[in-house]
N, C-alpha and C positions, 0 to 999 in steps of 0.2 A: 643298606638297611634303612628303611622308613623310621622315621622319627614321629614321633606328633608335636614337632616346636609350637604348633597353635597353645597347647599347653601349655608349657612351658611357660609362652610370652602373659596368657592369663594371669597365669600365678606373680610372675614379677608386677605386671599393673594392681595386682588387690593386696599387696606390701610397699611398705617406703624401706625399711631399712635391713641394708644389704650386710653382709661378712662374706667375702670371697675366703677358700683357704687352696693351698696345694700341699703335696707330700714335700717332705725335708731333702734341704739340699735341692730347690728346684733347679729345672735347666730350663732351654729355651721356651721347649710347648707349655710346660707349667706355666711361667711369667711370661711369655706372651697371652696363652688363653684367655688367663685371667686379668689381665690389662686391656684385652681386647672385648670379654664380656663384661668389664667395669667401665668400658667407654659406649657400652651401650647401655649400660643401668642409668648412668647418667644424661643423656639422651632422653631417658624416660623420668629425669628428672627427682632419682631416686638418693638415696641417702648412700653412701659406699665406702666399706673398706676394706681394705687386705690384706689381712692378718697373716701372717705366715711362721711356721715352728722355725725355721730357720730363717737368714739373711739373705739377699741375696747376690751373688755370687760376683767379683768386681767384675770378672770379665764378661757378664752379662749385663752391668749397670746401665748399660748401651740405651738396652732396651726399654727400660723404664726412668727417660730423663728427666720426669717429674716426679721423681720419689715417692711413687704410691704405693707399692710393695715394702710393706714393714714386718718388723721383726715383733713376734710377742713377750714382751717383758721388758725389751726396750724402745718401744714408741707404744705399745697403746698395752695395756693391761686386762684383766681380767675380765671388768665389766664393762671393757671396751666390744668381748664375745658375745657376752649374753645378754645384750640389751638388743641384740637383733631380731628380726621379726624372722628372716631366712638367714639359713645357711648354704653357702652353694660354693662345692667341692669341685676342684676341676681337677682332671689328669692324676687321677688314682681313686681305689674304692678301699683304700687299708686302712684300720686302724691307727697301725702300728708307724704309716706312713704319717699322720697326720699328729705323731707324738704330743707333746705338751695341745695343740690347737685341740684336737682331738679328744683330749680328755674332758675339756671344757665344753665342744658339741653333746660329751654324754649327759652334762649338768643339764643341760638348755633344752625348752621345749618348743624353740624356735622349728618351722619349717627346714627339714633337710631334704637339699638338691644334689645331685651326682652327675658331674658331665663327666664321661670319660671313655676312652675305645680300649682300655685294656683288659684283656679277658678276665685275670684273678679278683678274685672282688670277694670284699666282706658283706656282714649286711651291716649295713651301716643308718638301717632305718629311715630310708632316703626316700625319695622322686627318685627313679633312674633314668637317665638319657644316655644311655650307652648303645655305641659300636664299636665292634672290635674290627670290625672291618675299617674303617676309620687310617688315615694315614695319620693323624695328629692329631691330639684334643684343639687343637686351633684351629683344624679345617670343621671340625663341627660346631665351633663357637661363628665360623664365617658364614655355614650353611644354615644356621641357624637366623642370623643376621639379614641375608639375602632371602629367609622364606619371609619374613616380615618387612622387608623392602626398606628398614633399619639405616641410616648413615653410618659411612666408616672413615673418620678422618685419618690422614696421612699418619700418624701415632698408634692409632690402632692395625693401620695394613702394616706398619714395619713390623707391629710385635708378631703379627700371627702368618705374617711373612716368615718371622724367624721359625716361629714355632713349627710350621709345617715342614721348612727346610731340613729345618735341624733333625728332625724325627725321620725323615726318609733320607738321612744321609747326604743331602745335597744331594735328593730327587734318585740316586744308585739303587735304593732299598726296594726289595720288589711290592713294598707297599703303593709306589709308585704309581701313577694312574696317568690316563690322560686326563680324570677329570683333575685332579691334583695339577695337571698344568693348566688348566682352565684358570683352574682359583687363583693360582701361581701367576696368573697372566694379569685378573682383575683386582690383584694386590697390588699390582704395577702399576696399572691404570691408576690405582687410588693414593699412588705418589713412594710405594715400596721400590728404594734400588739397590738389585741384587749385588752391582759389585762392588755396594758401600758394605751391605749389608755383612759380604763375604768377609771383607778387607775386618769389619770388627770381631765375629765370629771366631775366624780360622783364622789369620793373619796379626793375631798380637799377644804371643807367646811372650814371655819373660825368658832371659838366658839363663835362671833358675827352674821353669818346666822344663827346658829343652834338654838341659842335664839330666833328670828326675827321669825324662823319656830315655834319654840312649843309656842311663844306668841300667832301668828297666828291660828295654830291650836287649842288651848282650846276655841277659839271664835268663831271654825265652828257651823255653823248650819242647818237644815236641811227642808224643806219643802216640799210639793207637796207629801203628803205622805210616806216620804222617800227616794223620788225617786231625789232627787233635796239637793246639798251641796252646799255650800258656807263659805266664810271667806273675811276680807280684813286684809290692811295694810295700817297705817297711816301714815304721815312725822314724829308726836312724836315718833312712832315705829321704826325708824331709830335712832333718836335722844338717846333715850334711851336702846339700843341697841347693838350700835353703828356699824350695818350691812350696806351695801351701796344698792342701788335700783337694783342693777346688780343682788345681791343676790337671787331676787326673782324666779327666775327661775325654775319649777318643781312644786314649792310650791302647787299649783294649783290640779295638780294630783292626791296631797295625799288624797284630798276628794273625789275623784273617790276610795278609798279603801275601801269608808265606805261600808258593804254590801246592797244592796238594792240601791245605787246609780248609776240613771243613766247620769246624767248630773251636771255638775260643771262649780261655777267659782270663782274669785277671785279677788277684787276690789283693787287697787292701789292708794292708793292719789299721786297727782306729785304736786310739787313745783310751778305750775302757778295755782293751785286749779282744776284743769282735775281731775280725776280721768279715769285708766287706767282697763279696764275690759279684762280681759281674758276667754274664755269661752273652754267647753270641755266634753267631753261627749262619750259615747256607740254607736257603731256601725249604730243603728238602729235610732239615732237620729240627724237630722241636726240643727247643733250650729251658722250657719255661717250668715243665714237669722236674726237670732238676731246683730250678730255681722254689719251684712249690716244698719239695721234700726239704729244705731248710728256712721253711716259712716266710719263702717269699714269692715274687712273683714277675709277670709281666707279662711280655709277647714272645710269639715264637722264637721270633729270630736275635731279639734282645731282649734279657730276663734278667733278673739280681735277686739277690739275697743279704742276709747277715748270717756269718756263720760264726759258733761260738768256737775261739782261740783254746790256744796259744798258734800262731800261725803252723807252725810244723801241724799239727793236729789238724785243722783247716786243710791244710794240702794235700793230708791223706783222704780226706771224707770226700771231698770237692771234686779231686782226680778222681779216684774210684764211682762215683758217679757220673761226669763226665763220660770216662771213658763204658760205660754201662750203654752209653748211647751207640757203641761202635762193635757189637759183638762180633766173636770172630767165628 
């Protein structure tokens, strides 16, 4: 999908002062994007910060070893948001995603920007630069980068190294491209190495997720013929545990191993009594129109939601639409 980054680049030269935000609970593309387009705001000599609804995640701290991803209410405050001249969103176009930061864009009359390839989207009264075509919001913060012939120091290739990584699976996801290993290549070049990279990602479990995981997994189950897996996880399954909610991440997947599965997901209890549905699935089938029907969203083949509890309640609504995808 064509962009017009010339734009884009205009608007950042006729402001000084930045707010990066992303959706809650970021993962890699999120804090990599935004790390990677905050080391280019800076480059242009601009003022930056990056405000986020949530913290970010230890075993992503990797990523951001200069602590510039912060939390709202505990490092910068209120009119730390609105004394910006832009706002610019990476890696979602929700609301709901952008909770407490989010409230504060609606205060402000500052310039709002939207990077992001995810198809569901608010209006968010923005600039939009979306592709949903897009493997990563970090391969469009790099394409962006590269139309303007931009520098990308070793810091910035790690994050948006991870970022793309991470979003296509470790490159398996059929978002996969060969241009994606292009980028993937000139990441390297610019000092990104993948099997550090890997080693921090995938390779540093706590023997408290790895419990949390094979709890989870002997409770998978299957329906729809085979074709349909699932599992959750409860608040006592932390408790007893003793893995944190961050943990969960991937989990979801493993029921995509089973053979004959084409679609997964994985229910999360949260502490206000939500429960947190992640959904996922095979090429040939879209997840995201489920994910829509409990007001949320994403991509085809990875989508989520919040769904309202008590869990049993969650598992009947969740399955029954799920399994809506497999008629017989």
């Amino acid at each position: 999908m064509n962009i017009d980054w010339g734009s884009l680049a205009d608007l950042l030269r006729a402001h000084q002062r930045f707010v990066l935000t992303t959706h809650v609970r970021p993962d890699a593309d999120a804090l990599g994007s935004q790390l990677g387009f905050a080391g280019l705001l800076e480059h242009l000599g601009k003022e930056v910060k990056i405000i986020n609804a949530s913290a970010v995640p230890t075993r992503l701290a990797f990523i951001d070893p200069q602590k510039k991803c912060k939390q709202l209410g505990n490092e910068f405050g209120d009119s730390s948001v609105l004394e910006a001249d832009v706002h610019v969103i990476l890696d979602t176009s929700s609301w709901i995603q952008l909770a407490d930061v989010g409230k504060l864009f609606k205060k402000s009359s500052a310039v709002k920007v939207v990077i992001d390839h995810h198809a569901s989207s608010d209006d968010l009264g923005a600039i939009n630069f979306k592709d949903v075509h897009a493997e990563a919001t970090g391969a469009m913060v790099l394409d962006f980068a590269e139309s303007q012939k931009w520098p990308i120091n070793e810091e910035m290739a790690r994050a948006l190294y991870c970022a793309i990584a991470t979003d296509t699976g470790w490159f398996r996801f059929p978002s996969t491209t060969s241009a994606t290993m292009r980028r993937i290549g000139r990441l390297i070049d610019l000092g990104a190495q993948p099997a550090v990279l890997y080693t921090e990602l995938y390779e540093q479990y706590s023997l408290a997720r790895t419990r949390l995981a094979g709890r989870c997994l002997s409770r998978m189950m299957v329906d729809a013929d085979g074709r349909l897996a699932w599992t959750y996880i409860t608040l006592v399954d932390y408790r007893e545990t003793g893995a944190e909610p961050t943990e969960t991440d991937d989990i979801v997947n493993e029921c995509l191993r089973l053979a004959g599965v084409e679609a997964a997901y994985i229910l999360i209890e949260q502490p206000n009594g939500n429960v947190k549905a992640s959904l996922r699935s095979r090429v040939h089938i879209d997840v995201s129109p489920v994910a829509e029907k409990f007001g949320g969203g994403g991509h085809r083949q990875a989508s989520g939601a919040m769904v309202p509890g008590p869990m049993l309640e969650a598992q009947a609504k969740v399955l029954a639409a799920m399994k809506a995808l497999f008629p017989t």
